[in-house]
BADOKOL-96504 format. One record per residue: residue number from 1; x, y, z of N, C-alpha, C in turn. Coordinates in Angstrom, 2 decimals, padded with zeros to 5 digits. Each point is the difference from the previous one (the first is absolute). Example, Ala and Ser with C-alpha at 12.3 -4.5 7.8 and 13.67 -1.06 7.14 Angstrom:
num	nX	nY	nZ	caX	caY	caZ	cX	cY	cZ
1	013.19	-005.69	007.80	-000.89	001.19	000.00	000.90	001.20	000.00 $
2	-000.35	001.05	-000.72	000.82	001.19	000.06	-000.77	001.09	000.73 $
This chain:
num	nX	nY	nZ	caX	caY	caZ	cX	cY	cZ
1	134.84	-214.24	100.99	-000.72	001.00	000.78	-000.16	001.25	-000.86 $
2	-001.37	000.57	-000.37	-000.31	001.12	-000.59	000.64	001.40	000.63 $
3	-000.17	-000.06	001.31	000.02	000.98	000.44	000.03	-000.29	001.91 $
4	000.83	001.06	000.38	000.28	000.04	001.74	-000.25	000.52	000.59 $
5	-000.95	000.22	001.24	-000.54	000.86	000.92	000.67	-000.36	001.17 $
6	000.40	001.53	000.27	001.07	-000.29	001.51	-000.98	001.17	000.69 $
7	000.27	-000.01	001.74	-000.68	000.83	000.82	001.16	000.50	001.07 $
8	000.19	000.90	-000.31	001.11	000.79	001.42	-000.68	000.08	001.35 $
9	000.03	-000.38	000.69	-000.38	000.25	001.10	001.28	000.45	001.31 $
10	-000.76	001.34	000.40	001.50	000.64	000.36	-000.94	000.77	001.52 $
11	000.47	000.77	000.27	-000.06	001.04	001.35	-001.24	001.27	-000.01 $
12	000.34	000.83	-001.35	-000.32	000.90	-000.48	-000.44	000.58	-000.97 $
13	-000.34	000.78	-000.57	-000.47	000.16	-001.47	001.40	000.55	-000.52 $
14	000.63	000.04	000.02	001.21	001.06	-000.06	000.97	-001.39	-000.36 $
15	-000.27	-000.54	000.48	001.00	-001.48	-000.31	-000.62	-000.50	-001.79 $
16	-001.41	000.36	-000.56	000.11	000.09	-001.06	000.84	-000.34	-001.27 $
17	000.51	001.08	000.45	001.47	000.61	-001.14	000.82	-001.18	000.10 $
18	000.19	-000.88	000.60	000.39	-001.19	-000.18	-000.33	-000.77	-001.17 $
19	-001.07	000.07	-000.42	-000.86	-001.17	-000.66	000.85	000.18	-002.35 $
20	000.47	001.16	-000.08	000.78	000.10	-001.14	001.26	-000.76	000.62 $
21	000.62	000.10	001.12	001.37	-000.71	-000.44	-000.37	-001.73	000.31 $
22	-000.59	000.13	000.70	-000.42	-001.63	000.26	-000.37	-000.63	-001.90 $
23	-000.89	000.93	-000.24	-000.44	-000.61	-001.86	001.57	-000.07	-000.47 $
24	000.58	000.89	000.22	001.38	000.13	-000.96	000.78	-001.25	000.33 $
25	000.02	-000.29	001.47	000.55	-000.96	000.45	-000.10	-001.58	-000.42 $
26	-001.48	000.23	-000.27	-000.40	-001.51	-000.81	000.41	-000.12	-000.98 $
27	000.05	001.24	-000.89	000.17	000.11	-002.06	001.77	-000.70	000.72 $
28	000.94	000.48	000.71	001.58	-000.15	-000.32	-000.42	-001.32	000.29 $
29	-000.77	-001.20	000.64	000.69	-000.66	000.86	-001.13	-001.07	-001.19 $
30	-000.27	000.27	-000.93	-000.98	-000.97	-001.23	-001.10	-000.04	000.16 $
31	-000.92	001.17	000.63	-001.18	-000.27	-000.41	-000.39	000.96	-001.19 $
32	-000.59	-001.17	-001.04	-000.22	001.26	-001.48	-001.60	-000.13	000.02 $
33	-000.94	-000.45	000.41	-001.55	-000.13	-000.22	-000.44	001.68	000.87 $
34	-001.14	000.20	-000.40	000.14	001.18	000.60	-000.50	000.02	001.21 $
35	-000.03	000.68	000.72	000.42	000.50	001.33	-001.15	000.86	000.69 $
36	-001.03	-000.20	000.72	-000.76	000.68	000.85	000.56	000.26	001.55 $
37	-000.39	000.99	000.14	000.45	000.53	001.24	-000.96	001.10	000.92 $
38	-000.41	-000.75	001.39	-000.73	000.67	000.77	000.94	000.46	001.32 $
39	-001.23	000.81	000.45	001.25	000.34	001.78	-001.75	-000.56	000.54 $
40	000.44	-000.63	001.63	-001.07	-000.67	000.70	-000.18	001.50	000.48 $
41	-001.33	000.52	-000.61	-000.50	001.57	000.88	-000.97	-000.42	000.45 $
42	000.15	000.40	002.06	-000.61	-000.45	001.23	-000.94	000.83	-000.27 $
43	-000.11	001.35	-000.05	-000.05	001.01	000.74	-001.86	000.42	-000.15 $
44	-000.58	-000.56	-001.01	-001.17	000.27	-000.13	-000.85	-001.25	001.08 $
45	000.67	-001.15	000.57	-000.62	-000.85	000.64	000.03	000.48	001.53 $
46	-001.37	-000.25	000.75	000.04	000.92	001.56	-000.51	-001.04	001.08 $
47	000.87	-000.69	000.41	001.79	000.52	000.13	000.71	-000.49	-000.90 $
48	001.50	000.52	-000.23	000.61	-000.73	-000.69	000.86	-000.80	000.63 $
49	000.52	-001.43	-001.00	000.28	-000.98	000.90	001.46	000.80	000.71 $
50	000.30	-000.49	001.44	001.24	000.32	000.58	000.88	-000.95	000.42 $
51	001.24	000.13	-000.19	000.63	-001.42	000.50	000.48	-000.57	-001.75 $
52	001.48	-000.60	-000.05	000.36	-000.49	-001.13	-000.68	-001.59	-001.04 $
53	-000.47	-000.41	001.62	-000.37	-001.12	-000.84	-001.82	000.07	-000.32 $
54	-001.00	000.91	000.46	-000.90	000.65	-000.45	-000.31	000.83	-001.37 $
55	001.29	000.57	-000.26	000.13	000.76	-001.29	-000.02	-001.20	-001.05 $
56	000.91	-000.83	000.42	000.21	-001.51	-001.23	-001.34	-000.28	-000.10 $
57	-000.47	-000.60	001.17	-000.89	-000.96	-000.29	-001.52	001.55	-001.27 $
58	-000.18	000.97	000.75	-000.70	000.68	-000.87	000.29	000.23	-001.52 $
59	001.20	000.05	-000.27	000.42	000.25	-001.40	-000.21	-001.36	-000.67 $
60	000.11	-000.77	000.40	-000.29	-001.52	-000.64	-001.16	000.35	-000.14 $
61	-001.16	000.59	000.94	-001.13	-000.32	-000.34	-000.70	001.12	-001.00 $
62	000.68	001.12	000.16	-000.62	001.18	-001.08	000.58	000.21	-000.82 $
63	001.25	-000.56	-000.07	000.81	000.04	-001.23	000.69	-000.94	-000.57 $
64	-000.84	-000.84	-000.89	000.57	-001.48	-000.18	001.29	000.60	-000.83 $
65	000.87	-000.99	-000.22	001.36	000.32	-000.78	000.79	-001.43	-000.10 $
66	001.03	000.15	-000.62	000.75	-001.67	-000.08	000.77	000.34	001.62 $
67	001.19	001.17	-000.20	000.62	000.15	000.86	000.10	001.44	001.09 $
68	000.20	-000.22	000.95	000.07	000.69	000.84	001.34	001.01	000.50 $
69	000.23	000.78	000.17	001.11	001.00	000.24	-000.13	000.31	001.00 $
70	000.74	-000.16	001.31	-000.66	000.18	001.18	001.28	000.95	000.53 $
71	-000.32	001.47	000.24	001.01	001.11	000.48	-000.26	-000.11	001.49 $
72	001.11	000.42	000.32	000.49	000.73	001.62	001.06	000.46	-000.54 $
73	000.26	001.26	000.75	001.11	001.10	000.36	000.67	-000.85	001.28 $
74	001.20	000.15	-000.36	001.54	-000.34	001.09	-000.45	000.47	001.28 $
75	000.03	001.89	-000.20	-000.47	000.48	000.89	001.12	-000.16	001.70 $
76	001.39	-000.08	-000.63	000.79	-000.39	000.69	000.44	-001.66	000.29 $
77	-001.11	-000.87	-000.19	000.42	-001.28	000.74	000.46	-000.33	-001.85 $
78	001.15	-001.33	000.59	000.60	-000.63	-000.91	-001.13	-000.55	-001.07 $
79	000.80	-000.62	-001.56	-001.12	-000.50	-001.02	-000.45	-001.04	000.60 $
80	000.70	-000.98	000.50	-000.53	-001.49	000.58	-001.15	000.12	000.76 $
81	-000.21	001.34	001.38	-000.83	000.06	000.35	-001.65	000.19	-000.34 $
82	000.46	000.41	-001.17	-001.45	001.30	-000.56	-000.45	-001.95	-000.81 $
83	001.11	-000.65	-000.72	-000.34	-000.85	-000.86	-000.85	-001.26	000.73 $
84	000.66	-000.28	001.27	-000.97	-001.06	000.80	-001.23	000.44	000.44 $
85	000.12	001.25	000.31	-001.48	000.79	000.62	-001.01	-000.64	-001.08 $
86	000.21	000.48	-001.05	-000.63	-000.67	-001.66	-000.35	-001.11	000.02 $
87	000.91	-001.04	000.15	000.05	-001.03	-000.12	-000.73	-000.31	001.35 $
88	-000.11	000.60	000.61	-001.02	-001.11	001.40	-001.59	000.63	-000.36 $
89	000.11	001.28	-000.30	-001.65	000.55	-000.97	-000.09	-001.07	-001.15 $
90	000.45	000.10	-000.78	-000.32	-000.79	-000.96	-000.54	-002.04	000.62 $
91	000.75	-000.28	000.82	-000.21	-001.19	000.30	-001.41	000.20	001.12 $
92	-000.33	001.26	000.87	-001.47	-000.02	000.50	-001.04	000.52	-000.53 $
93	000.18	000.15	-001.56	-000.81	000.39	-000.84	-001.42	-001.03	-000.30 $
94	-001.38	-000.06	-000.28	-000.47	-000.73	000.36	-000.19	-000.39	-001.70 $
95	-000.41	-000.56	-000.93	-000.28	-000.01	-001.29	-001.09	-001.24	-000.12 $
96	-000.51	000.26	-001.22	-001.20	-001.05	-000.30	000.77	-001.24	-000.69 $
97	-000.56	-000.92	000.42	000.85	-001.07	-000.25	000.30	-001.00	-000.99 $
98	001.14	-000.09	-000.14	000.56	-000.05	-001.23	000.69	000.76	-000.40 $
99	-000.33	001.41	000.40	000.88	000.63	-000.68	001.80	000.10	000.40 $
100	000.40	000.64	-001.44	001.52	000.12	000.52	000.50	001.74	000.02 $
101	000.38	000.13	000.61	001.08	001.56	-000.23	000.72	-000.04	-000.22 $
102	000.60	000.86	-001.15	001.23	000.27	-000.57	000.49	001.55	001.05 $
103	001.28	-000.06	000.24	-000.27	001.78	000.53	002.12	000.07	000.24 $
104	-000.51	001.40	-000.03	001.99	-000.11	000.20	000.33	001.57	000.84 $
105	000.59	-000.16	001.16	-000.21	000.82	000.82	001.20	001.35	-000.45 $
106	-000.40	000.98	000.06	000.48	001.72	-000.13	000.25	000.59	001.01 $
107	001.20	000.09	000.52	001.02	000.73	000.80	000.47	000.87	-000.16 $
108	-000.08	001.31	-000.84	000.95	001.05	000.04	000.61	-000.19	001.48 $
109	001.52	000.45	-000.01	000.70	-000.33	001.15	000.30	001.87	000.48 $
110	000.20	000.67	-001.25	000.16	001.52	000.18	-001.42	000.64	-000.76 $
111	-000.33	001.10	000.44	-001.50	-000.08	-000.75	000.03	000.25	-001.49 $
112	-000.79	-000.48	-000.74	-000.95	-000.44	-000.89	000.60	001.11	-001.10 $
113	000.13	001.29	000.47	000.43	001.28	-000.80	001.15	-000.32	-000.79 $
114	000.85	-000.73	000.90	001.43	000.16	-001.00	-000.03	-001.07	-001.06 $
115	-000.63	-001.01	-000.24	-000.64	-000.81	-001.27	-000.45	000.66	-001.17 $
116	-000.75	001.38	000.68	-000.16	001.08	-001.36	000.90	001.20	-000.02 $
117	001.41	-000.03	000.21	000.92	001.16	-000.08	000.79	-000.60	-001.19 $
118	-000.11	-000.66	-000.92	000.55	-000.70	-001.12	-000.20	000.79	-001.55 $
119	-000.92	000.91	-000.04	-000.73	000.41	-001.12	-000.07	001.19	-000.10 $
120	000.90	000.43	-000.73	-000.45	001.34	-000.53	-000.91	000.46	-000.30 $
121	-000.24	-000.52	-001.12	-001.23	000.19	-001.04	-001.58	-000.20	000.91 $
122	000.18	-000.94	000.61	-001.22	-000.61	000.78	-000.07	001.42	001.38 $
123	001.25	000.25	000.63	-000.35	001.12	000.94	-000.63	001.58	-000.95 $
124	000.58	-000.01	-001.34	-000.48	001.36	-000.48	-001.39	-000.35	-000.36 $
125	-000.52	-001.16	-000.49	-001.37	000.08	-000.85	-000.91	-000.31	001.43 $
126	000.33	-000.38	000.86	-000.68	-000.04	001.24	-000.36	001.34	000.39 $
127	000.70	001.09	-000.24	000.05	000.95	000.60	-001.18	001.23	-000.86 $
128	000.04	-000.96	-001.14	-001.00	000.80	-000.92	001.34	001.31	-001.29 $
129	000.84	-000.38	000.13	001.20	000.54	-000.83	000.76	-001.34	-000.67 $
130	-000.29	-000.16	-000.67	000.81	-001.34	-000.82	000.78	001.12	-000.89 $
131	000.28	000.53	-000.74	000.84	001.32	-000.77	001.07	000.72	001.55 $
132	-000.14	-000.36	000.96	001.24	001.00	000.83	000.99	-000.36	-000.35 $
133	001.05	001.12	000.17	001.35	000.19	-000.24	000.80	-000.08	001.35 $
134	-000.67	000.76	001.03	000.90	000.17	001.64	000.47	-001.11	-000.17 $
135	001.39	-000.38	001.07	000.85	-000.55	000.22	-001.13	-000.91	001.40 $
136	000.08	-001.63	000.15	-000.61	000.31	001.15	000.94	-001.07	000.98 $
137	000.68	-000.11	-000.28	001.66	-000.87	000.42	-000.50	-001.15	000.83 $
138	-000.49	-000.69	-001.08	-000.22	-001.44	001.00	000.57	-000.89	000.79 $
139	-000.50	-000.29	001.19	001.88	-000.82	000.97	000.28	-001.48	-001.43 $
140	001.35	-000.04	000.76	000.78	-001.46	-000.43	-000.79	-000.85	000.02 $
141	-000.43	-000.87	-001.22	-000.84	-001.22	000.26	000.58	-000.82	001.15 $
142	001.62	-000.01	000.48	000.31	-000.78	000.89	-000.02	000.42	001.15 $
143	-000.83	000.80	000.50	000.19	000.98	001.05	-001.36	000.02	000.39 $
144	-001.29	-000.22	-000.35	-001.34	000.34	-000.31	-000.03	-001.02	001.47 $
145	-000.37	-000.94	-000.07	-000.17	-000.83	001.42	000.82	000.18	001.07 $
146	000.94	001.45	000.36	000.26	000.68	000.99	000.06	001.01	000.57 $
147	-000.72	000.29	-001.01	-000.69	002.06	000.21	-000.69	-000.16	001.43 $
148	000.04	000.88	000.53	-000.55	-000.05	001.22	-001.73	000.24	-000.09 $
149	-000.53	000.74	-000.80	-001.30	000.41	-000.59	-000.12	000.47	-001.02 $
150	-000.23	-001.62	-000.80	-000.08	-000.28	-001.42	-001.62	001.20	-000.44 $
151	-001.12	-000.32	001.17	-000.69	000.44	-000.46	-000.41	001.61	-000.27 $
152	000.57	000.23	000.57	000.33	001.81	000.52	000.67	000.42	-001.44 $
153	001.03	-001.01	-000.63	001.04	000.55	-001.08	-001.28	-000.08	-001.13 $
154	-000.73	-001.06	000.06	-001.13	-000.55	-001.31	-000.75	001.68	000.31 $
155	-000.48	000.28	001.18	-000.67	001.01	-000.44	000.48	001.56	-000.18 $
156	001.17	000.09	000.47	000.82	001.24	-000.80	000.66	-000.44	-001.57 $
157	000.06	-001.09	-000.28	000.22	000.19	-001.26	-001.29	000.04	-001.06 $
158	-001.49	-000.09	000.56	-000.65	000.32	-001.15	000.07	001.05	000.57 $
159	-000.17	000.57	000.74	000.19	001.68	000.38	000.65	000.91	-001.34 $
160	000.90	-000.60	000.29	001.07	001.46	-001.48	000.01	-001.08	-000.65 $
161	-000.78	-001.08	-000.94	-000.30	-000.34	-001.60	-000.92	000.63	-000.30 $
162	-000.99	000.33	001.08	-001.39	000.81	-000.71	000.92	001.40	-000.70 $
163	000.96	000.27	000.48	000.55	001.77	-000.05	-001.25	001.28	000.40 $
164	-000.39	-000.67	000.96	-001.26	001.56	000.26	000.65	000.47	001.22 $
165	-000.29	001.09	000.08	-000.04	001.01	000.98	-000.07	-000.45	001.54 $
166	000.32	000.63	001.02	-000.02	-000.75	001.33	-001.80	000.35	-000.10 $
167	-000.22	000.79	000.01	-001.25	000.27	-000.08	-001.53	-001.15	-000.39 $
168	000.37	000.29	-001.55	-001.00	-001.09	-000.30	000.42	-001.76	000.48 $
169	001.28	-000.15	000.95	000.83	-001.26	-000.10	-001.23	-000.42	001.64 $
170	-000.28	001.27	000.68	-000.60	-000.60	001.23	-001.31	-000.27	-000.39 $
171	-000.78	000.08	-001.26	-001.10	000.12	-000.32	-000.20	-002.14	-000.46 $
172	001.13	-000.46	-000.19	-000.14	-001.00	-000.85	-000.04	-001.43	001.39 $
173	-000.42	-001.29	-000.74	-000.71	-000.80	000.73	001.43	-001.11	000.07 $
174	001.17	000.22	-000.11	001.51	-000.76	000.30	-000.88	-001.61	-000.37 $
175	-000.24	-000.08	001.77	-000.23	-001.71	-000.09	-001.09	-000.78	-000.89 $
176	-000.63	000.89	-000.75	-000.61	-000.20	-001.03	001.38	-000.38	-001.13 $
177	000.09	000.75	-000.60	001.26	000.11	-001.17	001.04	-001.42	000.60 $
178	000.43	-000.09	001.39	000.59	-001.19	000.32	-000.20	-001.50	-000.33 $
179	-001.94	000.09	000.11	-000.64	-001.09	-000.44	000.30	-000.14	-001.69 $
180	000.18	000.72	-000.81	000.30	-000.04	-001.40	001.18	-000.19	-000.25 $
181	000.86	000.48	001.03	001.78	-000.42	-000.93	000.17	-001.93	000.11 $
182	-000.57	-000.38	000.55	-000.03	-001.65	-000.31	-000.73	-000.63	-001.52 $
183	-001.17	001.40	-000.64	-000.59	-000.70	-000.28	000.68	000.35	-001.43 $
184	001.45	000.45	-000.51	000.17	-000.06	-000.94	001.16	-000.76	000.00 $
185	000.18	-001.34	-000.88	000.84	-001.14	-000.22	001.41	000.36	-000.95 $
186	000.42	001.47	000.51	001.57	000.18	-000.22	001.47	000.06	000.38 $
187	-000.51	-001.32	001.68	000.81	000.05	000.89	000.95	-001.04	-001.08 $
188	001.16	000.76	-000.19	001.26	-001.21	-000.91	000.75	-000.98	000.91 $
189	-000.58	-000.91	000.98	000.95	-000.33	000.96	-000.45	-001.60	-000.53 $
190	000.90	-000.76	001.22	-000.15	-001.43	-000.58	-000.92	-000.30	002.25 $
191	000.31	-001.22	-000.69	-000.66	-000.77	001.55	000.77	-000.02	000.92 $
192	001.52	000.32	000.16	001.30	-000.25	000.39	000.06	001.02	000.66 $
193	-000.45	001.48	-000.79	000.31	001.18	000.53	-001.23	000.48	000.93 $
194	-000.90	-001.27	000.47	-001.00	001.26	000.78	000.44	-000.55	001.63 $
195	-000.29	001.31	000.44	000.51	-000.26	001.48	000.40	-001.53	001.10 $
196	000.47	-000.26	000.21	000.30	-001.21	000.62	-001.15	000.08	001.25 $
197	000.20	-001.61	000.01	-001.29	-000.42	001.36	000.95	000.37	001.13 $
């Protein structure tokens, strides 16, 4: 195989930022050919599809790919739950025939944020300061999947890496800069250490 095209298909645009650790996820686990990567974006189609197994069947069709990444948020209910929901979309998915799907379903169980609280380097150059010095005391890698609001911490810590002023700090676009701390590949962790299902 030359090369791999995968398609996230997730909730939100914001679920995005997913799509670097998912690539990273393939490089640990042997994929070396290179690696394409789309997110299924609804949002220009009127309407856009609604319903989980509508989103599938559309991304198959506007976004061919080998494999499929199919997100839901926990959102409180257990992983098993979110994983059959998937699994019964995926099985009323309609496809042209013959074909096969590859796809492997994405559960963050705590949100999505604390997957990117791993990186220094990746929270400062996100922030548009790759040279900061501040201290920005990152939690315990073993502790990260029980923060109560992982995502709240992701966005006070690019807060004081930028080191600006409270001032110019309300001027800046956070969940922008959030979408970028995924997209730099200096999280040092293994497959072991990312949050449990």
């Amino acid at each position: 195989m030359s090369d791999l095209t995968y398609t996230l298909v997730s909730d939100g645009s914001s679920d995005a930022s997913l799509m670097p650790i998912l690539t990273w996820l393939l490089r640990v686990n042997g994929v070396r050919c290179a690696v394409q990567e789309q997110w299924a974006d609804f949002r220009w189609l009127r309407p856009p599809p609604t319903g989980l197994t509508a989103r599938i069947t559309r991304a198959v069709e506007l976004f061919p790919s080998e494999l499929l990444f199919i997100h839901r948020d926990a959102e409180r209910e257990p992983y098993h739950t979110r994983r059959d929901e998937i699994e019964r979309a995926v099985a009323d998915t309609t496809f042209e025939e013959g074909r096969q799907l590859a796809w492997v379903c994405v559960v963050p169980v705590r949100m999505q944020e604390a997957w990117l609280l791993f990186g220094e380097t990746a929270i400062r150059r996100a922030a548009g300061n790759p040279s900061g010095t501040v201290h920005l005391g990152l939690p315990d890698l073993r502790r990260c999947e029980d923060l109560p609001n992982p995502k709240r911490m992701l966005h006070d810590l690019i807060l004081r890496a930028t080191e600006l002023g409270a001032r110019r700090r309300t001027r800046l676009s956070v969940g922008q800069m959030v979408h970028r701390v995924g997209e730099y590949p200096s999280v040092p962790i293994s497959v072991r250490h990312l949050p449990r299902r």
